[in-house]
CHARMM-style PDB file with segment names, atoms N, HN, CA, C and O in Angstrom:
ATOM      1  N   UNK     1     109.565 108.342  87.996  1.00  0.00      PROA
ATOM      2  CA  UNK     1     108.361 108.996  88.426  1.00  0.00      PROA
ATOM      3  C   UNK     1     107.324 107.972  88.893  1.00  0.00      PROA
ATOM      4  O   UNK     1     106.652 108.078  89.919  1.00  0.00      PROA
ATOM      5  N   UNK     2     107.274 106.897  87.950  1.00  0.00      PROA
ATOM      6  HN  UNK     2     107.820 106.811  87.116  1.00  0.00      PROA
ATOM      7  CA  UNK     2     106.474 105.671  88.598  1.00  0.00      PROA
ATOM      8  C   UNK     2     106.836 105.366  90.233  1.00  0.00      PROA
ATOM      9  O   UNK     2     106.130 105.639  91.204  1.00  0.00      PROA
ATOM     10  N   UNK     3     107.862 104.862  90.220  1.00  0.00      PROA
ATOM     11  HN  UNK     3     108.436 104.640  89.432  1.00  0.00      PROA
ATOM     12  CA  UNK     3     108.288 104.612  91.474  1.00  0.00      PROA
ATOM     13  C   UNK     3     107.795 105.793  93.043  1.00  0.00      PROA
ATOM     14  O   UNK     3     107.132 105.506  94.040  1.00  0.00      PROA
ATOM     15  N   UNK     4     108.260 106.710  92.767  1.00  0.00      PROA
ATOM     16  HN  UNK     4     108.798 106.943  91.957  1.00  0.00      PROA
ATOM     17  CA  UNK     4     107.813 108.087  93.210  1.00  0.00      PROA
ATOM     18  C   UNK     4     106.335 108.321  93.599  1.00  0.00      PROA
ATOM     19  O   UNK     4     106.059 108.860  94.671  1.00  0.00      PROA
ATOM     20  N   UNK     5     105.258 107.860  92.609  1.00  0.00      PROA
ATOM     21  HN  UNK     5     105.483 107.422  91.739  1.00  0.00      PROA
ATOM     22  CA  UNK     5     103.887 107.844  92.442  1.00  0.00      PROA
ATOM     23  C   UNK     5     103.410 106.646  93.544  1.00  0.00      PROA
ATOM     24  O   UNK     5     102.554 106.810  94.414  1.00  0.00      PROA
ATOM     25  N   UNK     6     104.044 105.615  93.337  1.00  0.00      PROA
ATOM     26  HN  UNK     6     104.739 105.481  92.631  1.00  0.00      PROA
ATOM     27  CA  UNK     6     104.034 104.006  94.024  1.00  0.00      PROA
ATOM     28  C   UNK     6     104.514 104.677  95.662  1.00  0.00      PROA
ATOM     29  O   UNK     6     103.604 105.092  96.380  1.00  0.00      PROA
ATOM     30  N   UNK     7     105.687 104.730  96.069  1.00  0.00      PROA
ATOM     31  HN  UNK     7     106.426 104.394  95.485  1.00  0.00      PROA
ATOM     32  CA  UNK     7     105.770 104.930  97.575  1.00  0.00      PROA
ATOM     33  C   UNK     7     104.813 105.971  97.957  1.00  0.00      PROA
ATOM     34  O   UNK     7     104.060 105.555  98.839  1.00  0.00      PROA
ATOM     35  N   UNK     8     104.451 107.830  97.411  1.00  0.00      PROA
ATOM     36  HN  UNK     8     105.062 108.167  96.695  1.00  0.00      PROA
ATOM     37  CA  UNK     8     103.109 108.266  97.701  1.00  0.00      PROA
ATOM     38  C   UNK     8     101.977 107.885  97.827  1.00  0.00      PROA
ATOM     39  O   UNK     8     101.181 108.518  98.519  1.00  0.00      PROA
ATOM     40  N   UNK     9     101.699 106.948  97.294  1.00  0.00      PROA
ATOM     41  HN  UNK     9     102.346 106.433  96.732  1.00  0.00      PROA
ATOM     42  CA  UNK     9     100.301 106.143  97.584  1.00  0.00      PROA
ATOM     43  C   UNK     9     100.403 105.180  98.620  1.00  0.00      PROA
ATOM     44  O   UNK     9      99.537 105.049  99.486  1.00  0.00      PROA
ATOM     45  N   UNK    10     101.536 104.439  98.546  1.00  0.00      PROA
ATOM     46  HN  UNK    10     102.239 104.545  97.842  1.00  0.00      PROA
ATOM     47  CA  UNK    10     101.908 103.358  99.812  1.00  0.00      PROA
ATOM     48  C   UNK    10     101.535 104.720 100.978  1.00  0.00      PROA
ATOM     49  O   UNK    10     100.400 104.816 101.444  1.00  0.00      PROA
ATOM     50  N   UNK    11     102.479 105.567 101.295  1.00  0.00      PROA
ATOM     51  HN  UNK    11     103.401 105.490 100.916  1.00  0.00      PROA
ATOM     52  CA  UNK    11     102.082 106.567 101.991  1.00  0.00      PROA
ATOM     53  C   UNK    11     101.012 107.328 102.329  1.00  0.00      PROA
ATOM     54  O   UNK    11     101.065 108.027 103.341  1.00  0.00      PROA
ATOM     55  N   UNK    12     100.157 107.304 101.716  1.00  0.00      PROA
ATOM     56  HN  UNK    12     100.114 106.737 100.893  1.00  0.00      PROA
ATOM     57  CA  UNK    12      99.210 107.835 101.752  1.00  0.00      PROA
ATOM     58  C   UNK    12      97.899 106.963 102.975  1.00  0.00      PROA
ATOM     59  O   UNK    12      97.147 107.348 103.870  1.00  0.00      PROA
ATOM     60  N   UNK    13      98.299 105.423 102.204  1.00  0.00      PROA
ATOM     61  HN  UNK    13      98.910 105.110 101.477  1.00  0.00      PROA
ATOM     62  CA  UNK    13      97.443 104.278 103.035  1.00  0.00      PROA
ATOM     63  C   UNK    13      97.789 104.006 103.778  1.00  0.00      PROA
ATOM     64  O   UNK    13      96.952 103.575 104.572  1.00  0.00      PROA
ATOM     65  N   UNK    14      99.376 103.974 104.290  1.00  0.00      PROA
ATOM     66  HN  UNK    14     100.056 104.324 103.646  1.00  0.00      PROA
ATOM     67  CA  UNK    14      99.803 103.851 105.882  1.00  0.00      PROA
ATOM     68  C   UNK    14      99.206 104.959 106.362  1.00  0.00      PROA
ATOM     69  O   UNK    14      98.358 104.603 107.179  1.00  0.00      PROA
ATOM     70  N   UNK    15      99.234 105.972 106.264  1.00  0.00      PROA
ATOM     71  HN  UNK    15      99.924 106.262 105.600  1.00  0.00      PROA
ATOM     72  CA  UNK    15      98.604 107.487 107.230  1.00  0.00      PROA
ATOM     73  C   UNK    15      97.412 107.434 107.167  1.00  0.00      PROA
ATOM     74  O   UNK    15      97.086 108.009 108.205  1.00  0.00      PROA
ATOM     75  N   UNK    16      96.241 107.057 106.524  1.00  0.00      PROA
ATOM     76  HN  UNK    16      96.505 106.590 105.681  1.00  0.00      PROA
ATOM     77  CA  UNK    16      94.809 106.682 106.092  1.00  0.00      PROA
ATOM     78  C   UNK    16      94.782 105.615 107.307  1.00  0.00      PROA
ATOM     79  O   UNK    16      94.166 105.947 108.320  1.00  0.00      PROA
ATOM     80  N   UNK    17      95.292 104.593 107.272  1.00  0.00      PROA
ATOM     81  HN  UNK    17      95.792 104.323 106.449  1.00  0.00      PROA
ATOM     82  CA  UNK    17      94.867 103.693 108.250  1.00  0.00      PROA
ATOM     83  C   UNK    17      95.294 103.439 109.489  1.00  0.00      PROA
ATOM     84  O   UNK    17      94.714 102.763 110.339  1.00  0.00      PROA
ATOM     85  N   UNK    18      96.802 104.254 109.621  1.00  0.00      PROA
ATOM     86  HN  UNK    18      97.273 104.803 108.930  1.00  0.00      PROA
ATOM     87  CA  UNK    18      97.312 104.992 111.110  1.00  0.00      PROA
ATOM     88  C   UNK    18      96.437 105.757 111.487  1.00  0.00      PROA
ATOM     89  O   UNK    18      95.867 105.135 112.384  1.00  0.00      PROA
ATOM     90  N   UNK    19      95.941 106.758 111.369  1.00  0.00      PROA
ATOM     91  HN  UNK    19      96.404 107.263 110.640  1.00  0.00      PROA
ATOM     92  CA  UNK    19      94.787 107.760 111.694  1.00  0.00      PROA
ATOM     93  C   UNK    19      93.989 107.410 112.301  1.00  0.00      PROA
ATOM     94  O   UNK    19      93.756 107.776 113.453  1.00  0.00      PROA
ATOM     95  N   UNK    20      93.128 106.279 111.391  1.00  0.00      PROA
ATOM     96  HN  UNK    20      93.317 105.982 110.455  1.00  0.00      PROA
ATOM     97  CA  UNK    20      92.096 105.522 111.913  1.00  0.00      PROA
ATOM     98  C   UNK    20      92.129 104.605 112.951  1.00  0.00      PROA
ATOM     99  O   UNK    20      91.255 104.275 113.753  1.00  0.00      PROA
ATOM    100  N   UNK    21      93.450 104.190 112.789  1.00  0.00      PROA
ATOM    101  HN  UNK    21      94.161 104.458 112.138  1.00  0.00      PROA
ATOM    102  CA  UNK    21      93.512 103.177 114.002  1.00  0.00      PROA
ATOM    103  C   UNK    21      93.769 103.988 115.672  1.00  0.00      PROA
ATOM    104  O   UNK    21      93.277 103.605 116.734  1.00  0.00      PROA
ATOM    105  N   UNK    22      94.421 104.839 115.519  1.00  0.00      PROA
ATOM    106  HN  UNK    22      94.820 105.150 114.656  1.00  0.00      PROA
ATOM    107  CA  UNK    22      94.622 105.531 116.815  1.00  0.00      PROA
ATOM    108  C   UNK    22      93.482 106.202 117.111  1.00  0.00      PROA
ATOM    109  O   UNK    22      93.230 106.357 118.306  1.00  0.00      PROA
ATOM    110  N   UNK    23      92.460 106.796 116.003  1.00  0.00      PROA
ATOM    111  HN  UNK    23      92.665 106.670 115.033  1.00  0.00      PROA
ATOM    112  CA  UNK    23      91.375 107.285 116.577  1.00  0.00      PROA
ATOM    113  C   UNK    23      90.196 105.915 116.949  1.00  0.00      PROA
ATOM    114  O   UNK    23      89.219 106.009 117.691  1.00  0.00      PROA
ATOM    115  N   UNK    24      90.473 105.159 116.481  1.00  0.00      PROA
ATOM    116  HN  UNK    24      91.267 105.083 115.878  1.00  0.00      PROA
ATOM    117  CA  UNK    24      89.768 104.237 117.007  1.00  0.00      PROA
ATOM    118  C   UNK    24      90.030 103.703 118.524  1.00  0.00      PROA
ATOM    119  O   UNK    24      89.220 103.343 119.378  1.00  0.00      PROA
ATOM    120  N   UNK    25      91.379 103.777 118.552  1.00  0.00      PROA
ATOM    121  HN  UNK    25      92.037 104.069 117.858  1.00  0.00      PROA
ATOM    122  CA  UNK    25      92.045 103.291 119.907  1.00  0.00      PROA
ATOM    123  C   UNK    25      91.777 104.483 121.173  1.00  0.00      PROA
ATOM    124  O   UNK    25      91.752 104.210 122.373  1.00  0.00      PROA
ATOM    125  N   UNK    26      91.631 105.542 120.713  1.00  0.00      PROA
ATOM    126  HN  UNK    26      91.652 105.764 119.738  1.00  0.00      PROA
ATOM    127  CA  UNK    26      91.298 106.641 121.570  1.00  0.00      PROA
ATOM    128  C   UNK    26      89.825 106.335 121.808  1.00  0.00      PROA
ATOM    129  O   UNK    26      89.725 106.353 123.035  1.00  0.00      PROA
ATOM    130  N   UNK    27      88.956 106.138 121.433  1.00  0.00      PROA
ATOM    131  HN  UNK    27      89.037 106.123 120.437  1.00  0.00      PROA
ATOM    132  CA  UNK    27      87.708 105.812 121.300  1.00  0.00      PROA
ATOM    133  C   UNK    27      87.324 105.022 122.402  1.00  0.00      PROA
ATOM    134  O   UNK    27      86.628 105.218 123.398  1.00  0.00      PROA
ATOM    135  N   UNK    28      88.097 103.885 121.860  1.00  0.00      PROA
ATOM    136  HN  UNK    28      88.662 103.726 121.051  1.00  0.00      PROA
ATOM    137  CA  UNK    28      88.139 102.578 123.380  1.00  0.00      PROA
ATOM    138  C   UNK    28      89.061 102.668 124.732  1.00  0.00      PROA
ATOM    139  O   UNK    28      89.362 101.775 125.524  1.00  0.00      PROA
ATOM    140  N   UNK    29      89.417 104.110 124.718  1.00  0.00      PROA
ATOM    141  HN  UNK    29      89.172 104.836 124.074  1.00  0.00      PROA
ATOM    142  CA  UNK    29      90.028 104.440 125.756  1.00  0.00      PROA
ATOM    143  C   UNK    29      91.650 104.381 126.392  1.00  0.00      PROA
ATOM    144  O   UNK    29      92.189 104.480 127.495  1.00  0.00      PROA
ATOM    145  N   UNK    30      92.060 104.150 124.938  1.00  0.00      PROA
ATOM    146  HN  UNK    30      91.623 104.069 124.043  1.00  0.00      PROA
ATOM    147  CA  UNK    30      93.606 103.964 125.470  1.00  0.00      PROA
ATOM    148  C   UNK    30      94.229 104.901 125.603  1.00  0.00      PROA
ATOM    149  O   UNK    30      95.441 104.804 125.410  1.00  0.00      PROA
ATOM    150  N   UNK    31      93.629 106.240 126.003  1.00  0.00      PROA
ATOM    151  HN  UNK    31      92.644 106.318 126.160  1.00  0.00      PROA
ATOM    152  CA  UNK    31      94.295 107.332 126.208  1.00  0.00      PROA
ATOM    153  C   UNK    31      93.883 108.376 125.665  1.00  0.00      PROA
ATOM    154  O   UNK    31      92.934 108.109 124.927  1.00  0.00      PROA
ATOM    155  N   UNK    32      94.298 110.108 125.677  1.00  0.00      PROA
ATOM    156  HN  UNK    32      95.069 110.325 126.277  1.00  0.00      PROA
ATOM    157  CA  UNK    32      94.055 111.470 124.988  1.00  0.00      PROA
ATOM    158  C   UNK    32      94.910 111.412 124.025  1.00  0.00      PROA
ATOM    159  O   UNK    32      94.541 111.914 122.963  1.00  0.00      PROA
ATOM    160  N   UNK    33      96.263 110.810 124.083  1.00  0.00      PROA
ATOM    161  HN  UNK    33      96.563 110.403 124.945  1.00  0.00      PROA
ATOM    162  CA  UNK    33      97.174 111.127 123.021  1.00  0.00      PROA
ATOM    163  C   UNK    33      96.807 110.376 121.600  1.00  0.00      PROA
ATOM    164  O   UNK    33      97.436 110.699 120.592  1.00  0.00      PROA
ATOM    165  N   UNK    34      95.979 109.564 121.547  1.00  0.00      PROA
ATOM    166  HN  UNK    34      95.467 109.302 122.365  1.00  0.00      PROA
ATOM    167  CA  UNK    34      95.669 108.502 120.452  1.00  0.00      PROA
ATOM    168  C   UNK    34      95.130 109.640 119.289  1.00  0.00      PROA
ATOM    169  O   UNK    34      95.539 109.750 118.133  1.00  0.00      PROA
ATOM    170  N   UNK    35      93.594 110.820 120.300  1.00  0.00      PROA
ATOM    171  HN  UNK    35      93.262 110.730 121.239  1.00  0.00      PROA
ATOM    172  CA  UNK    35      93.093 111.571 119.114  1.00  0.00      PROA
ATOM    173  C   UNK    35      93.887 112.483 118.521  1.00  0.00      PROA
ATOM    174  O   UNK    35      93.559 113.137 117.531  1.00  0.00      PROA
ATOM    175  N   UNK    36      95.316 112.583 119.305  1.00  0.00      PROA
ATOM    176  HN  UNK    36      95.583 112.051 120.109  1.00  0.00      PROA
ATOM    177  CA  UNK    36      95.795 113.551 118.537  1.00  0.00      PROA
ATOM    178  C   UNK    36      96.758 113.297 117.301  1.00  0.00      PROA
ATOM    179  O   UNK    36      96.911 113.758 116.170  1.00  0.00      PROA
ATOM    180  N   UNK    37      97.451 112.106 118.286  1.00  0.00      PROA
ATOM    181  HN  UNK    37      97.326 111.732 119.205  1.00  0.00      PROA
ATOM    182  CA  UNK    37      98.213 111.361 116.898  1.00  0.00      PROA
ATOM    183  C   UNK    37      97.255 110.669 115.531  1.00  0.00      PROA
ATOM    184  O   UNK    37      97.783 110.367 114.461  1.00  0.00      PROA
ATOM    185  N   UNK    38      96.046 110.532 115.766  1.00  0.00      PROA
ATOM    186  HN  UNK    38      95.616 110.778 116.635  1.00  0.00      PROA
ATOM    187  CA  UNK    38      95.100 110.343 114.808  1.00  0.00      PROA
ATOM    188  C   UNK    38      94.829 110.939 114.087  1.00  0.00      PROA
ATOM    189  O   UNK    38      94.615 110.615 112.919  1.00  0.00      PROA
ATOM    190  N   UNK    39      94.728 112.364 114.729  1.00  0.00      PROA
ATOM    191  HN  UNK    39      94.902 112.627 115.678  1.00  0.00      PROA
ATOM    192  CA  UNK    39      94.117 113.432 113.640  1.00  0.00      PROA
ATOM    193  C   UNK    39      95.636 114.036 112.501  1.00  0.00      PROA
ATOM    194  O   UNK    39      95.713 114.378 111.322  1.00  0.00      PROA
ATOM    195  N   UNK    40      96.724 113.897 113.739  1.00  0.00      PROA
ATOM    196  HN  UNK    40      96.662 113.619 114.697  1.00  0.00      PROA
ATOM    197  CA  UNK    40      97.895 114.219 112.954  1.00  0.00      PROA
ATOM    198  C   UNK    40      98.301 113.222 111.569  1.00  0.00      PROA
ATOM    199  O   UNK    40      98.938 113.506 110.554  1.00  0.00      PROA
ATOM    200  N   UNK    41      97.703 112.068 111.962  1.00  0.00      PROA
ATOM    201  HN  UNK    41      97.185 111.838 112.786  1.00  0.00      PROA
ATOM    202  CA  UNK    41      98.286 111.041 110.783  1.00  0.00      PROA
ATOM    203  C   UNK    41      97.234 111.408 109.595  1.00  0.00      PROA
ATOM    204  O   UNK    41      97.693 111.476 108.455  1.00  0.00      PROA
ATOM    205  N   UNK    42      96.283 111.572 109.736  1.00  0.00      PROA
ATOM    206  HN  UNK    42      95.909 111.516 110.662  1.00  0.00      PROA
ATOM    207  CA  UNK    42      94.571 111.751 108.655  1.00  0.00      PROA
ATOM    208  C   UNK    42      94.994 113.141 108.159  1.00  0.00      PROA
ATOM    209  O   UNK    42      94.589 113.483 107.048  1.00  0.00      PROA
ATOM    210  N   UNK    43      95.925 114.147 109.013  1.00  0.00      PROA
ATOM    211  HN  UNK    43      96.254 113.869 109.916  1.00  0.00      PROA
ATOM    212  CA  UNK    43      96.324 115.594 108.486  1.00  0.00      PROA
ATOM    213  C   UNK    43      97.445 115.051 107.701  1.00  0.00      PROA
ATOM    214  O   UNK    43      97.488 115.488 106.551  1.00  0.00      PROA
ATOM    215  N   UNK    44      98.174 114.384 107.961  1.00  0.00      PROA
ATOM    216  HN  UNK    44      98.139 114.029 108.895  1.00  0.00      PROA
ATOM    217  CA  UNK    44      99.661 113.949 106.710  1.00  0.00      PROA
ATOM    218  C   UNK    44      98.887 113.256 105.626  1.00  0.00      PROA
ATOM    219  O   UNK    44      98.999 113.667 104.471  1.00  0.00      PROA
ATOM    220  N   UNK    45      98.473 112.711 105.777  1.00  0.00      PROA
ATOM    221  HN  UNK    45      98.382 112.377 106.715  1.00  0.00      PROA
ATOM    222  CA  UNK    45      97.143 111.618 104.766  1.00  0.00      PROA
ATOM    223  C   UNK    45      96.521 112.586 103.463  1.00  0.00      PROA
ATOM    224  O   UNK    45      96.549 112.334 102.259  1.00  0.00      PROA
ATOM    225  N   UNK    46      95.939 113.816 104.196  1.00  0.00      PROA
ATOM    226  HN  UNK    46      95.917 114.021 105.174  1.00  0.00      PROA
ATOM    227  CA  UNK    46      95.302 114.608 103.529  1.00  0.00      PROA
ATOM    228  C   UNK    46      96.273 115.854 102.311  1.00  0.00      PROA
ATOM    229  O   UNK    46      95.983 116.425 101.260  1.00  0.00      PROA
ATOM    230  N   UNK    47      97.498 115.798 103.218  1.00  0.00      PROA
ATOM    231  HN  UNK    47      97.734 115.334 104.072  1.00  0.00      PROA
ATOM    232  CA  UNK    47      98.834 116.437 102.599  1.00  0.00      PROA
ATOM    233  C   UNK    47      99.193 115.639 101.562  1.00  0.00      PROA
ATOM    234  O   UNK    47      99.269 116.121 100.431  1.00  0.00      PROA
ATOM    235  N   UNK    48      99.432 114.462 101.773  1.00  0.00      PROA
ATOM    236  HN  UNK    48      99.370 114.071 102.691  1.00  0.00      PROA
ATOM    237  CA  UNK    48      99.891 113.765 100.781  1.00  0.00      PROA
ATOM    238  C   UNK    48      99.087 113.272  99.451  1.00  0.00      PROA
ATOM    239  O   UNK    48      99.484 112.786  98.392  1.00  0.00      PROA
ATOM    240  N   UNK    49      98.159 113.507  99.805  1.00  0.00      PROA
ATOM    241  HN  UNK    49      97.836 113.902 100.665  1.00  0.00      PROA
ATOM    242  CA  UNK    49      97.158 113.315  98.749  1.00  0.00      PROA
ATOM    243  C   UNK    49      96.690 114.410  97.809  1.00  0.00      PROA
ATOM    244  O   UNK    49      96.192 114.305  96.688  1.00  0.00      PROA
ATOM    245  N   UNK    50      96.990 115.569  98.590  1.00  0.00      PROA
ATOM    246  HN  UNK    50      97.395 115.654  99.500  1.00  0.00      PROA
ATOM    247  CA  UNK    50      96.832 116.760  97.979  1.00  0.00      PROA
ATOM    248  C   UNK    50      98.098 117.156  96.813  1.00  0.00      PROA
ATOM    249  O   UNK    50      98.116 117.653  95.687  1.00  0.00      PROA
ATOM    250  N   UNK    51      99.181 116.597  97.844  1.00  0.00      PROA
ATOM    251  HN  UNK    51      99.166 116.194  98.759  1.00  0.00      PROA
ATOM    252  CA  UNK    51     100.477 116.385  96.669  1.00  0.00      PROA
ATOM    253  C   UNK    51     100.822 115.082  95.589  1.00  0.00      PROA
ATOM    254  O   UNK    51     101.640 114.954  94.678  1.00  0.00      PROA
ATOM    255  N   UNK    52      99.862 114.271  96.121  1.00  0.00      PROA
ATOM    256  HN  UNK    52      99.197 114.375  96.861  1.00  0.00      PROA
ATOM    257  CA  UNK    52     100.154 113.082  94.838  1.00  0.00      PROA
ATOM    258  C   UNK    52      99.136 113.625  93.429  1.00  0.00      PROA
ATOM    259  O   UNK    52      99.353 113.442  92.232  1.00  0.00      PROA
ATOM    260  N   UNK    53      98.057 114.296  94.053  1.00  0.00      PROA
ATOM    261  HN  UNK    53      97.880 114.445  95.026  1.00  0.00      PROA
ATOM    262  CA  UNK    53      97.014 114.786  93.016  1.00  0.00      PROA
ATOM    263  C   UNK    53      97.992 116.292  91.996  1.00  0.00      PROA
ATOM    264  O   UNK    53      97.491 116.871  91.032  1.00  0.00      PROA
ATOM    265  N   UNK    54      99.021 116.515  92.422  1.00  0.00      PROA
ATOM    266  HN  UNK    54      99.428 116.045  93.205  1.00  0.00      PROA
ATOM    267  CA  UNK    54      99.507 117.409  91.944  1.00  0.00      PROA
ATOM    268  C   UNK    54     100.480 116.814  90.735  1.00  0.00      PROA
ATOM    269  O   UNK    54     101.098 117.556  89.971  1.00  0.00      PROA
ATOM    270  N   UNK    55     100.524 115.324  90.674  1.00  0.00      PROA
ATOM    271  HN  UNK    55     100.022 114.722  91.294  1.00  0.00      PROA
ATOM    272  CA  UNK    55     101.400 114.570  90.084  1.00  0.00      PROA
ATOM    273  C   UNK    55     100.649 114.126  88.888  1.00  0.00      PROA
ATOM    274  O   UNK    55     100.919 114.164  87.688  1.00  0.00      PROA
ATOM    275  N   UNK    56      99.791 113.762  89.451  1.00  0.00      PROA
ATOM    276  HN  UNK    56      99.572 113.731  90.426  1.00  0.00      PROA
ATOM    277  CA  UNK    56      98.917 113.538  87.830  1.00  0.00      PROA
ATOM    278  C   UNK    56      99.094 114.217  86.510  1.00  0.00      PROA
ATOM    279  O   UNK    56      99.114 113.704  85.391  1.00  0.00      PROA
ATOM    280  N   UNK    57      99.183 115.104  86.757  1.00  0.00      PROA
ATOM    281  HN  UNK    57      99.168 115.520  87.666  1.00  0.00      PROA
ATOM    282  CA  UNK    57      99.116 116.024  85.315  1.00  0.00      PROA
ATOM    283  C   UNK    57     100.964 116.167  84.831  1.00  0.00      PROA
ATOM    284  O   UNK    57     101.284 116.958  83.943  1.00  0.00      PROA
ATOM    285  N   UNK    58     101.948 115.358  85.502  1.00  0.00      PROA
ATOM    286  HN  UNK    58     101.688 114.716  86.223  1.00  0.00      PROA
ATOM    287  CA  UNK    58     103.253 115.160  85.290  1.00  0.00      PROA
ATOM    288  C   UNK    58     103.316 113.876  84.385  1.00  0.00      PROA
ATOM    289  O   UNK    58     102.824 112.783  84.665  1.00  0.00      PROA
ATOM    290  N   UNK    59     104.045 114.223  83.194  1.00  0.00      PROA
ATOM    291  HN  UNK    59     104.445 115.111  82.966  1.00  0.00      PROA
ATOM    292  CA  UNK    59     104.146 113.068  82.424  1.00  0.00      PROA
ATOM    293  C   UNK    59     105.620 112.447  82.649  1.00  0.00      PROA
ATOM    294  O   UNK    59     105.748 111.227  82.538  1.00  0.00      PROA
ATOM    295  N   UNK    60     106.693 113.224  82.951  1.00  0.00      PROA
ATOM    296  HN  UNK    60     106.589 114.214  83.040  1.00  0.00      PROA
ATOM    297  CA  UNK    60     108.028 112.874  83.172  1.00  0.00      PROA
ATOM    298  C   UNK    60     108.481 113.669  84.530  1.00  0.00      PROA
ATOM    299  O   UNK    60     108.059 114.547  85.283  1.00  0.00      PROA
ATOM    300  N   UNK    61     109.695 112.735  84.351  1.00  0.00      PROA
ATOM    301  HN  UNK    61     110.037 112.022  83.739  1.00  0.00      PROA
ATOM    302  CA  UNK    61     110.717 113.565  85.342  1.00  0.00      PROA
ATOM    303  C   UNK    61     111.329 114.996  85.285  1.00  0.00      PROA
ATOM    304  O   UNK    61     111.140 115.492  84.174  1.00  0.00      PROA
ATOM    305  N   UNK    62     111.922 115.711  86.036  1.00  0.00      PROA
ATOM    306  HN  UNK    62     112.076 115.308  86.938  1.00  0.00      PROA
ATOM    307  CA  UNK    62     112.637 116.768  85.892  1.00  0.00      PROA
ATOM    308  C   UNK    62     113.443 116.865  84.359  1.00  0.00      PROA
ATOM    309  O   UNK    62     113.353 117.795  83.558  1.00  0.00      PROA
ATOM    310  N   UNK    63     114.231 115.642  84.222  1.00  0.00      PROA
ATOM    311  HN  UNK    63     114.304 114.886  84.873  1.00  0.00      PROA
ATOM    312  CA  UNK    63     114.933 115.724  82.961  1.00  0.00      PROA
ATOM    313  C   UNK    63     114.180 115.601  81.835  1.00  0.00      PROA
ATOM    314  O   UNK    63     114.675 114.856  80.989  1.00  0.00      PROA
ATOM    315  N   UNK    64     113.371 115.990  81.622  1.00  0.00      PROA
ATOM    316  HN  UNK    64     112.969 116.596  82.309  1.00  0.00      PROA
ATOM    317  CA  UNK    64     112.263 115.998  80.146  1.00  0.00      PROA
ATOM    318  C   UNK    64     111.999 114.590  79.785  1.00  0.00      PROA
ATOM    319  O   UNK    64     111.386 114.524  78.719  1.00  0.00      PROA
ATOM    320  N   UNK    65     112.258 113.437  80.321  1.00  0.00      PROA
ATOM    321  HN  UNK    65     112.755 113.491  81.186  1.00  0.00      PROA
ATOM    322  CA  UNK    65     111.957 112.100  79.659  1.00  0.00      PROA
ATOM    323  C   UNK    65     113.082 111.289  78.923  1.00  0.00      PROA
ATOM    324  O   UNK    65     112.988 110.209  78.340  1.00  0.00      PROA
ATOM    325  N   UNK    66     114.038 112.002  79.086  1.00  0.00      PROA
ATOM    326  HN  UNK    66     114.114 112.879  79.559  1.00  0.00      PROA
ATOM    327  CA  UNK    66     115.373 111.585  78.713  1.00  0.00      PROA
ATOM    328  C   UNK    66     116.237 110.894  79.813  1.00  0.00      PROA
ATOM    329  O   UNK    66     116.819 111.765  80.459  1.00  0.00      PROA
ATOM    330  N   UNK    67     116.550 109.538  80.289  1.00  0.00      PROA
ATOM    331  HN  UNK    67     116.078 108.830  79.764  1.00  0.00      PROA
ATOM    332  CA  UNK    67     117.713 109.420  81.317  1.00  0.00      PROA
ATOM    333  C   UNK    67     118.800 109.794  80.621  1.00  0.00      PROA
ATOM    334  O   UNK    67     118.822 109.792  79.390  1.00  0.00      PROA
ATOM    335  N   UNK    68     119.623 110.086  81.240  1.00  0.00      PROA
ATOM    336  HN  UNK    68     119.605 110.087  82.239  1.00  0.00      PROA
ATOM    337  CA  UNK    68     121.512 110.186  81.240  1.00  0.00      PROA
ATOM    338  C   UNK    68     122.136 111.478  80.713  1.00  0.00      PROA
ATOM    339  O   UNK    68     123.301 111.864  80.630  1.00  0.00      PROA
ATOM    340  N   UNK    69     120.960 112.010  80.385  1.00  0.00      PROA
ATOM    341  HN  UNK    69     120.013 111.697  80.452  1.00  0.00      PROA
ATOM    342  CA  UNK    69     121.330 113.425  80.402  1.00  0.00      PROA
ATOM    343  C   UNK    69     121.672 113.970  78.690  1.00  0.00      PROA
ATOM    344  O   UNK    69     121.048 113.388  77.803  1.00  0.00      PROA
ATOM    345  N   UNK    70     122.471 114.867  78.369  1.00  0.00      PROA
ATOM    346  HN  UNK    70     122.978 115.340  79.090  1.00  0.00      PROA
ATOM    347  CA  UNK    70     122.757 115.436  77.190  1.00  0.00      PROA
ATOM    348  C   UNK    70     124.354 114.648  76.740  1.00  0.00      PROA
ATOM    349  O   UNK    70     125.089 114.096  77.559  1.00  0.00      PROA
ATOM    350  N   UNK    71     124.664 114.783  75.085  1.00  0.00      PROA
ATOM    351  HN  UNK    71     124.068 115.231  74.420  1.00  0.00      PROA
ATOM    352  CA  UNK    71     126.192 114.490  75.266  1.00  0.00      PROA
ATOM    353  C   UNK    71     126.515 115.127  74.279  1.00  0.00      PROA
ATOM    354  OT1 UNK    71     127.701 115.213  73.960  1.00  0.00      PROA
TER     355      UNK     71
END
């Protein structure tokens, strides 16, 4: 679950600062497609954050906190 928590947040700051950068780049004129892929990356950004905040209140994995299962 750690691990899991770790790439969502990595994720979260690539799309946070993809966003920004294409809307910045649209700004200075490198095109119409920049604001859209901008707003699309800041909309995954906002998804993912909405779903990492859903993680918090998870103390374990699916398997109750047990690896390897039952025997």
């Amino acid at each position: 679950m750690t691990a899991h928590r770790i790439l969502i947040g990595t994720a979260i700051v690539f799309f946070a600062f993809y966003g920004l950068w294409e809307l910045a780049g649209a700004r200075a004129g490198r095109g119409p497609g920049g604001t859209l892929r901008g707003g699309l990356g800041l909309l995954v950004c906002a998804a993912l954050l909405v779903y990492f905040r859903t993680l918090a209140g998870r103390k374990t994995g699916a398997g109750g906190g047990s690896e390897g299962g039952d025997r």
